[in-house]
N, C-alpha and C positions, 0 to 999 in steps of 0.2 A: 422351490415350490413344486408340488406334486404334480405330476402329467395328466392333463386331463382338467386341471384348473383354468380357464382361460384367465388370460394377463393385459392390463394394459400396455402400451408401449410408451416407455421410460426410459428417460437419459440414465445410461450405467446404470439400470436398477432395476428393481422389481417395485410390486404393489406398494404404494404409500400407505401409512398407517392407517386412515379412517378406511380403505377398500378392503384391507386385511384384517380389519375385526370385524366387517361383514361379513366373509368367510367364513373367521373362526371363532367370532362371537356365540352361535349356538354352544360349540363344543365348549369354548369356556367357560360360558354358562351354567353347563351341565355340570361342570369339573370340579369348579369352586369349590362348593361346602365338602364334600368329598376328599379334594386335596386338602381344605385346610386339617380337615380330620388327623392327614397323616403326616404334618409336619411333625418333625422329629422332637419330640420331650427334652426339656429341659433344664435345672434350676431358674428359679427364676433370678432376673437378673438387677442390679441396682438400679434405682430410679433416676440417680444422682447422673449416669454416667452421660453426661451428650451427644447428639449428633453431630459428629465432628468432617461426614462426606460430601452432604449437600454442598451442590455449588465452585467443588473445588476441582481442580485439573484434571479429564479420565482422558488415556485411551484404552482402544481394542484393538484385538488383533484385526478385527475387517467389521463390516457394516454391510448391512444386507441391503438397501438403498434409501434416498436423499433423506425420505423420511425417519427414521433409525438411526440417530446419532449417539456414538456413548455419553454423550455430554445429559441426552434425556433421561439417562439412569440415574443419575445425582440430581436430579432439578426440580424435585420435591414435588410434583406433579405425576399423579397416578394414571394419567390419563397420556402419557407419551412412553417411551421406552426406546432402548437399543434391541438391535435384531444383528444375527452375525451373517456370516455366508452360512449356504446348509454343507457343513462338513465341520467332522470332528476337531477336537482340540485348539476351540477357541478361549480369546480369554478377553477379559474388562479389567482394567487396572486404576487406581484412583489414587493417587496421590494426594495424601492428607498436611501436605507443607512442613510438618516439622512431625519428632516423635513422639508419639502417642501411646499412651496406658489403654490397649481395649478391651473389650468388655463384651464386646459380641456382633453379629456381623445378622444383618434381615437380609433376605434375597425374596423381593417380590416377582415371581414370574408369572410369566405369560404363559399361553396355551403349551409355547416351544419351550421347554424346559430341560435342564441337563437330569439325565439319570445318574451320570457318575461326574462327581465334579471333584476339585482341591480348593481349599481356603487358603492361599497362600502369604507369608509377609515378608518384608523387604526391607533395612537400613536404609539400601541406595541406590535400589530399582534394579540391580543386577544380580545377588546374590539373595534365592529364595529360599524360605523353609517352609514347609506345610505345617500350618496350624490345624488342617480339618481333612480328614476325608470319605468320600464318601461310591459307593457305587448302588445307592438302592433309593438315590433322589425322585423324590414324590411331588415337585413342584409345588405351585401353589405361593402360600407365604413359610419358606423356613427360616427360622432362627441357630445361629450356631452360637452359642456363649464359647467363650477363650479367654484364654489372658496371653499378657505378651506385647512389648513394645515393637512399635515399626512406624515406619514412614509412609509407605507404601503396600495395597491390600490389596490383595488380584483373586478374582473368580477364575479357576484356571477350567474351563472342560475339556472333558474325554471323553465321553461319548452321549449322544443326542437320546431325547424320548420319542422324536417326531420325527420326521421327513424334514422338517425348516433346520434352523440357525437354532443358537440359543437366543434365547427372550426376557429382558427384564424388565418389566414396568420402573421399580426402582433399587440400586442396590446402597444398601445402609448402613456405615460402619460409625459405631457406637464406642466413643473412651472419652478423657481426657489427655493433652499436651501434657509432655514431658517424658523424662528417661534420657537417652542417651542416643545418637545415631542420628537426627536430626538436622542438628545444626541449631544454634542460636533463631530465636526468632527474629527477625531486622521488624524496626518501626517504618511506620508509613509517616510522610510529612516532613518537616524542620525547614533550614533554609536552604534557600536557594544557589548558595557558592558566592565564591568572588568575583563570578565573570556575569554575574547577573544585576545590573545596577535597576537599580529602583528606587522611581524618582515620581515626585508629589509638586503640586506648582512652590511649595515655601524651599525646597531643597535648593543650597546655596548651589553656582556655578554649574546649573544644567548645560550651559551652550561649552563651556571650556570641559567640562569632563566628553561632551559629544566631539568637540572639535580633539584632544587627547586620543580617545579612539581612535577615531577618523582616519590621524595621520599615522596612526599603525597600520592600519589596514585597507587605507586606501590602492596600494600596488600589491597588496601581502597573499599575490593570487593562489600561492602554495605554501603561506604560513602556518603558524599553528596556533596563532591568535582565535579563538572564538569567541565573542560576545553577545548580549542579548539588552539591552535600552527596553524598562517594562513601564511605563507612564501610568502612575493612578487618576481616575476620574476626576478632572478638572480643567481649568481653562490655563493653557500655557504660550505665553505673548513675547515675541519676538527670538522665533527659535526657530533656526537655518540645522537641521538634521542631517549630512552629509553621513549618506550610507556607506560603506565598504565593503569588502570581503567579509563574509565567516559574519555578517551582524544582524541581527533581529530589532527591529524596530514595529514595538506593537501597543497597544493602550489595556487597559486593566480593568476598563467597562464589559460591561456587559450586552451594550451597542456603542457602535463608534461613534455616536454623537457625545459620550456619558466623556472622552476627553477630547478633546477639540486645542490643535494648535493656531493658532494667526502666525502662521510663517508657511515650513514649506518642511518637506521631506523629499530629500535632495537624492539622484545619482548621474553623476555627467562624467565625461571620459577623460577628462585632465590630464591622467598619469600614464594615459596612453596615447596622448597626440589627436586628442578628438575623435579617436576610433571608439566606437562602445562594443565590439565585437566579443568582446572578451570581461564586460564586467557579469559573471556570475555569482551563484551563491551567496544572496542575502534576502533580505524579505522587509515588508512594512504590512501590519495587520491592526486592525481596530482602532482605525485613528480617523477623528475628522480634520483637516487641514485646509483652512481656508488660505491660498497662499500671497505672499506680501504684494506678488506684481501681478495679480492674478491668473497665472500661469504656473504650476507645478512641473517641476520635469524628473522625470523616470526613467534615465535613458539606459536600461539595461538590455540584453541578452539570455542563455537561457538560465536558467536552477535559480531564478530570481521573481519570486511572488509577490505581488499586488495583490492583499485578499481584505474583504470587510473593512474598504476602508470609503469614507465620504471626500472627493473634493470638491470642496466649495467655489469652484473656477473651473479653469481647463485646465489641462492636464498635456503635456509633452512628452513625446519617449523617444523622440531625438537627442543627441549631444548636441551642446552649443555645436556652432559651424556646421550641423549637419554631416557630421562624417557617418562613416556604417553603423550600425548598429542591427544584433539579430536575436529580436525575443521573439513571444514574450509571452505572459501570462496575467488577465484579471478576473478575477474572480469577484462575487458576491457584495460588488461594490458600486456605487452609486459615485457620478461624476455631473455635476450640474452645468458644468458646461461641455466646453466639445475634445475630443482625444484626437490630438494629432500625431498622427504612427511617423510623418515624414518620408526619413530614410530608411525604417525598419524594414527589411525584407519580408519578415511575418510576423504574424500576431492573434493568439485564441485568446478571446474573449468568452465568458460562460459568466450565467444567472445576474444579471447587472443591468444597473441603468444609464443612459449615459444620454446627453443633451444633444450629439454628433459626431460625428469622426469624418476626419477631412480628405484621405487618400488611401490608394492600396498600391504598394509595393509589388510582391509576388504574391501570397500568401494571407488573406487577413480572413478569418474564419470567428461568426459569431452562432452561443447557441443560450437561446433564453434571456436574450438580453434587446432591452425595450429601448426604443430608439437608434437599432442598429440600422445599417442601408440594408436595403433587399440585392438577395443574391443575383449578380450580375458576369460572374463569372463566365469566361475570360477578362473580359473588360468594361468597367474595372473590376478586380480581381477580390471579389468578396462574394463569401459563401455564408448562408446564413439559415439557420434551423430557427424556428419557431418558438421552440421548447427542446430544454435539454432532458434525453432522455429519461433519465434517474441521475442523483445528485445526493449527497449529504455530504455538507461541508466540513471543511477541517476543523478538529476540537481546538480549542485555547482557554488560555489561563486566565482566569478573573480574578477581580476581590467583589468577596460577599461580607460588606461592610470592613470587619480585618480580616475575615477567612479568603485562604486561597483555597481557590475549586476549580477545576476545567468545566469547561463547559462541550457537553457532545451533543449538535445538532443534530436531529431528525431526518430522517433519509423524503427526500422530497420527487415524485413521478412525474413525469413532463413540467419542470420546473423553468419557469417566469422568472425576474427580476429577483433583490433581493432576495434574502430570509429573513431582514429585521426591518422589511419597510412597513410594517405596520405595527411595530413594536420590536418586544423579547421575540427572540425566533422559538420554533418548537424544539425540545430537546431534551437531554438530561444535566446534572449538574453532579460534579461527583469530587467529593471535598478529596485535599492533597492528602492527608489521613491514609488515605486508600493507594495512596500513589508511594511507591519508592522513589524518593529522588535519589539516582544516581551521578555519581561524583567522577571527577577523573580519579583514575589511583582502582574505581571499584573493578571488579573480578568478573567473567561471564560464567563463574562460578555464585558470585554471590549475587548474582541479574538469574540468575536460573533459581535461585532460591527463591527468590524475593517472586518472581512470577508463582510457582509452586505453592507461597503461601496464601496466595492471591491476590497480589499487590499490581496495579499496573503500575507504568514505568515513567520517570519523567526525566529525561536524560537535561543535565544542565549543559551548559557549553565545555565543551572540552574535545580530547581523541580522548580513544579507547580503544586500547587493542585488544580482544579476545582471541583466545587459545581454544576453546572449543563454541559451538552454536549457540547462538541464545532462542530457545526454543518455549513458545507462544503459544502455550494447548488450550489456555481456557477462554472460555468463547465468551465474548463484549472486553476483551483486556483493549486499553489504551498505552499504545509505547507512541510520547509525543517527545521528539527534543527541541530545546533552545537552542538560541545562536547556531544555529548547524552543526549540532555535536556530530562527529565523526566519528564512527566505528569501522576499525580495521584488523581484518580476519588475518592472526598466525594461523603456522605451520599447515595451508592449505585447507580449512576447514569452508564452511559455508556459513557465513555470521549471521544470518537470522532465518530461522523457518516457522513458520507459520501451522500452525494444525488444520485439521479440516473443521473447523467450527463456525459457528455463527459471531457475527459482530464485532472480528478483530477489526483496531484503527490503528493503523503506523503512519505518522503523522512528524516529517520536520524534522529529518534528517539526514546527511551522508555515509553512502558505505563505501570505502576508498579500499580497493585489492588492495592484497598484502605479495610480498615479491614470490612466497610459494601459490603454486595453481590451487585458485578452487572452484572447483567443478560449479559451481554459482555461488551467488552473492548473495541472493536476497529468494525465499522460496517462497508462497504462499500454497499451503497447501500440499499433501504427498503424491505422490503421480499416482495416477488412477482414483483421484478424489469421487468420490460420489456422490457425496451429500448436494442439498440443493439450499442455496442461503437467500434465495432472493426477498423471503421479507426482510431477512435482517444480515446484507453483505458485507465481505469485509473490505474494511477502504484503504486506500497506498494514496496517500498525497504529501505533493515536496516532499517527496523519498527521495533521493537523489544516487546514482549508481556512478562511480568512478574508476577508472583503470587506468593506474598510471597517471604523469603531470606531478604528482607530491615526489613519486620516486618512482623506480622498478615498481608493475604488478601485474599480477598474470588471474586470469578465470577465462574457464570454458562459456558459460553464459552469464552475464550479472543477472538478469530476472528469469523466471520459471514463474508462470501460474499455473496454479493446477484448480483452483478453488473455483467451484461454478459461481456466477453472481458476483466477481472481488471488481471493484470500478477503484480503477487505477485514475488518479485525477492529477495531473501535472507533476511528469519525471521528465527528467532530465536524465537518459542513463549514455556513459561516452566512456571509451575510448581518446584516451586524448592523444591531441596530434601536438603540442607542445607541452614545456615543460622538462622536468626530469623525467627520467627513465622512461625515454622513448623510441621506438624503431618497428619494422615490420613485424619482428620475432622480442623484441624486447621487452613491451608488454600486448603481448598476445592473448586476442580474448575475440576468439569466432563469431560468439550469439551475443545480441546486444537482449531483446527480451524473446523468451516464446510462451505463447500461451497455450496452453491446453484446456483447461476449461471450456465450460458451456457459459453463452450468457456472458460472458465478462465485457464490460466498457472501459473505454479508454476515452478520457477528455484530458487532449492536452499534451501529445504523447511527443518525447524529442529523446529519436535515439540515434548517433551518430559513429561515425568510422571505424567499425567491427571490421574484420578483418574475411568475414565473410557472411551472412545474413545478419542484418540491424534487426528485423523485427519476422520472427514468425509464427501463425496461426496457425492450430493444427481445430480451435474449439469450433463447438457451432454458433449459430444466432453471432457473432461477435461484431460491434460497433467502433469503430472509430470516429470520433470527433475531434479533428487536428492532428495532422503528420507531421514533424521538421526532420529530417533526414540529411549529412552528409554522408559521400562514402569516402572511406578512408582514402586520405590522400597521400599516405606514405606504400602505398600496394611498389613495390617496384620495377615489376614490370605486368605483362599482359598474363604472362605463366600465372603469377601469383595469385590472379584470381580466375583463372579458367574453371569455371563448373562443368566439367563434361565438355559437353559439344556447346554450351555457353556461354557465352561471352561475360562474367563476371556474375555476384550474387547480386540478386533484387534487394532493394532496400527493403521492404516490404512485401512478403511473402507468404499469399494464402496456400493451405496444401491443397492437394487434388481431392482428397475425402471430402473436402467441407463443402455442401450443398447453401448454406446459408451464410451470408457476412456483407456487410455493407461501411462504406466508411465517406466522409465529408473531410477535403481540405487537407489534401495528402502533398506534401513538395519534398523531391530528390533531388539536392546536387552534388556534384563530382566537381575535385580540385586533384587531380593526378598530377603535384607538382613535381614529381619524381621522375613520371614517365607519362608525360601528356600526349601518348601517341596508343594508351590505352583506349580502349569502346567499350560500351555496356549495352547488353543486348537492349534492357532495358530498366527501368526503375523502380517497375513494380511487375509483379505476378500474381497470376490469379487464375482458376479454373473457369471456366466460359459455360456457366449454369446461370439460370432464371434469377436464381435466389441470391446470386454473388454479386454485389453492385459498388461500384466505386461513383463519387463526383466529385469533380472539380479537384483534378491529378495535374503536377506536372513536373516537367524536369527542364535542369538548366547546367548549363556548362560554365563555368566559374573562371571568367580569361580564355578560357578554348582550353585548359588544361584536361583533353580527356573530355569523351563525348559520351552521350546514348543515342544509339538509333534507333528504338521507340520508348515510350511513355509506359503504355503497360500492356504488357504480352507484345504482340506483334502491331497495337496500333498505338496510332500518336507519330509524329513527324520525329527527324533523328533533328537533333541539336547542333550537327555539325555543318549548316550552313549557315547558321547563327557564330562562326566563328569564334571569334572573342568577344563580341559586344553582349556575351552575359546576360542573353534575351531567350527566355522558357520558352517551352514547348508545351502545349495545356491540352488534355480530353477533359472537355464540358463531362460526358457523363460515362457509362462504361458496364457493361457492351454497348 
């Protein structure tokens, strides 16, 4: 922007759109009729031929700020636009899904227009030819007629008419599909695989096909079993649902009352000697269950969801006998009578209603949920928000009479109880048609198509191993999997990234390292994002992040956010300390998540035994609601994790830059069964600013294997007079 223009002051940006056509609205004004005069003469060109850009995949080389996203150039709307940085040889590129016959390319510009630009096209995004060009561009609206098959149409500039970026209101490529360089078109829709069973109250043997599961996977803690149990609306009577490993249990309404069991939806710790420490990785969604003794039991740990479901009783997340057990997670569900946590060490609850809850372990943190107890923390040990800040809950699969649709709920602000207690929730619906269902066996070549055409994604149960990124440009895509399909990154790449756009939803499933390093797992977003997505953010729920435990694997960080506004809602991202291919150096993975972004929430966050920082902040404004943290307990001695002049890394660590960050219901513990003669300075870090606030922190020693001597920064009691008896250390608030 020119000197001498005053600016407001903007995250990574400059002036938003509606400030900047105050500016430069006179000027454009004036331009208009003018420029249109000198758009460049042309034949005219077929009537027949369509717009085949709207709507589909862009990027740019850079964006000028939040407001100015390439995604506005395609989106049929004259009144938004992309803007680049101001400096030469920028470009917008738009990916038309498959190859295309065209017929002529519109560039509606803005005030900020290229004088010399190139029309360029592409097979396969890498290898370009110029179709057009030009050095005597007149802005305005110009038209280039061409002919010439491609996949790919890029505005390329070289040099500016103005002081700014280049500017387009909309850019418009005009053909029909087909020719050659493409690729096959893939359908949206069909069935759902063999590992998807789906079942109606008349289908013969529901309880023997669930009890068949069951005993696959009930110990199958590193199998390669995935399944998914999808229940259509109706009443089903005397059905004992024993959950497993790797299994989705969820109903096919459109509120959980629409199927309703008289039984129970079971997980209890049998195969492990009454420990529930370790049952991960399954789910129950959209189900009502009123249960046979009126008691339901859930007695899971973490990467294990309770979401949209009704129990008609109470609810238990103990294992019988009461042994350990360490979750957990409910969400957007209704429980008529009381949740008893027991033994549970911790437990976030978010947007629900619930009749009671009977005790707190370490840990129990509620937010938007009616009928919780008021925070009392330290003792007893519950922390509880009123309202959770922003929310929009995870999409899922309906039937629309016989149509499958997902359904994507409504982003909700300071959010209350339910989303369906007064009916349908608010939302969109968006038939299978539009979704690729992907299969074991498919290619992150033919998932990278299938996005590009526009398709979002519906991963069925399975692994998948990809060989390059699967990469997520168009803004509102849904990638949601069943049964915890698994996705595992060859030869060191990074399995899924994310663009800077508005309204991605990744949704319900695992990414499990692959034995070569990759620099992360899961990206939202490119470093130094700009944009600002807060009406429409992108959401991470039951993503689950794994290292090692299946076999050997190795990454620098499993998450990266970079995306301002992305609300991460219950991960599970680990390091595993058993299993296969496991050791200090064996599977080696530093950074559990870091965020960079502005604005990003986390409800629900469990990231544990990183090899050196679990979780770090670099964004601003950033919230946490619910910490679970261990540190790795394979460190093997005091060297291995010395930070400088520090006694080991923070589980949790704000940078020094960040003037703003607040978080609710943060717990650190340490099990150094290697070398229990380790200390940690402390469990959390943080800069000691106005704006920087923690409550309701603490840490705990696990047997006395390995101490902190403080809670966060230099305050908070050390742990190590607590010995072995495995009794926390807590700061009420902080500073």
């Amino acid at each position: 922007m020119p000197t001498g223009i005053p600016v407001d002051v903007l995250p990574r940006g400059r002036r938003p759109v509606s400030t900047r056509r105050g500016i430069a609205g006179a000027v454009t004004t004036a331009l208009v009729g003018s420029l249109l005069a000198l758009a460049p003469s042309s034949p005219a060109v077929s009537a027949e031929a369509p717009l085949v850009s709207q709507g589909k995949a862009v990027t740019a080389s850079s964006q000028e700020h939040y407001g100015t996203p390439a995604a506005d150039a395609v989106d049929g709307d004259n009144g938004s636009r992309w803007s680049s940085a101001a400096s030469d040889a920028q470009w917008l590129q738009v990916d038309l899904g498959a190859a295309t016959e065209l017929s002529k390319v519109v560039l509606q510009w803005e005030a900020a227009y290229a004088k010399a630009y190139r029309i360029e096209l592409s097979a396969n995004g890498t290898d370009w030819s110029t179709a057009h060009s030009t050095t005597t561009g007149a802005g305005g609206t110009e038209t280039v007629n061409m002919t010439g098959t491609a996949r790919y149409v890029r505005m390329q500039g070289v040099s500016r008419a103005t002081g700014y970026g280049y500017s387009l209101w909309e850019f418009k490529v005009f053909g029909a599909t087909g020719g050659d360089g493409g690729g096959p078109t893939l359908p949206g829709g069909g069935d759902l695989g063999p590992n998807v069973h789906v079942i109606d109250p008349a289908t013969p043997g529901i309880q023997a096909k669930l009890d068949e599961v069951f005993a696959q996977q009930e110990s199958a803690q590193f199998g390669s079993g995935r399944h998914a149990f999808l229940f259509k609306p109706g009443t089903y009577d005397n059905i004992n649902a024993q959950i497993g490993f790797y299994t989705q249990i969820a109903g096919l309404g459109l509120n959980p009352d629409d199927t309703t069991f008289n039984g129970d939806v079971t997980v209890d710790a049998g195969w492990f000697g009454g420990n529930a420490t370790q049952n991960f990785w399954r789910s129950a969604e959209n189900l009502a269950v009123k249960p046979v003794s009126g008691t339901n039991r859930w007695a899971v740990s973490q990467a294990a969801s309770f979401r949209r479901m009704h129990v008609k009783g109470d609810l238990n997340l103990a294992p019988a006998g009461y042994g350990w057990a360490s979750g957990g997670y409910i969400a957007d569900s209704k429980v008529d009578g009381t949740v008893g946590p027991y033994s549970q060490q911790q437990w976030y609850t978010r947007d629900s209603t619930i009749g009671g809850w009977t005790n707190g372990v370490w840990n129990m943190t509620f937010s938007g949920v009616e009928g919780a107890p008021a925070t009392s923390f330290p003792e007893p040990r519950y922390t509880t928000l009123d309202t959770t800040p922003v929310s929009r809950e995870k999409p899922f699969l309906y039937l629309d009479g016989n149509e499958y649709k997902v359904f994507a709920p409504a982003k909700r602000t300071n959010s209350r109880g339910t989303s369906w207690a007064n009916g349908a929730a608010q939302g969109e619906s968006v038939p299978l048609s539009k979704f690729y269902v992907v299969k074991p066996g498919a290619t992150a070549a033919t998932i990278n198509s299938a996005l590009a055409q526009g398709l979002n994604l519906l991963f069925t149960p399975g692994i998948y191993h990809v060989d390059r990124t699967i990469n997520v440009d168009r803004p509102g895509t849904i990638v949601l999997g069943l049964g915890l399909a698994t996705i595992i990154p060859d030869n060191g790449v990074t399995a899924m990234k994310v663009a800077d756009v508005d309204g991605v939803r990744l949704a319900g499933f695992l990414i499990d390292a692959g034995p070569v390093n990759s620099p992360t797992l899961l990206e939202v977003g490119p470093a130094g994002a700009p944009a600002g997505h807060s009406a429409n953010p992108t959401t991470v729920q039951d993503v689950y992040i794994r290292v090692g435990g299946a076999g050997a694997g190795k990454a620098t960080t499993g998450m990266v956010v970079n995306s301002d506004d992305t609300i991460v809602d219950h991960t599970w991202v680990w390091r595993a300390d058993h299993g296969e291919g496991v050791g200090w150096e064996t599977n080696r993975a530093d950074y559990g998540v870091r965020v960079n972004g502005d604005d990003v929430l986390a409800t629900g966050l469990f990231v544990e035994h990183f090899n050196k920082y679990d979780v770090e902040w670099y964004g601003e404004r950033g919230k946490t609601v619910f910490y679970q943290n261990e540190k790795a307990y394979d460190a093997p001695n005091q060297a291995a994790i010395q930070n400088g002049t520090t006694k080991g890394y923070a589980a949790y660590r704000v940078d020094d830059s960040v003037t703003t960050h607040e978080a609710w219901g943060l717990g650190s513990y340490c099990n150094y069964d290697v070398d229990p003669a380790i200390r940690q300075d402390h469990g959390f870090k943080a800069p000691v600013k106005p704006g920087v606030k923690f409550h309701s922190l603490l840490t705990v020693s696990l047997g006395g294997n390995g101490h902190y001597e403080h809670v966060i920064n230099d305050t908070g009691a050390s742990t190590v007079p607590a010995g072995t008896s495995t009794v926390p250390s807590t700061v009420v608030s902080y500073p």
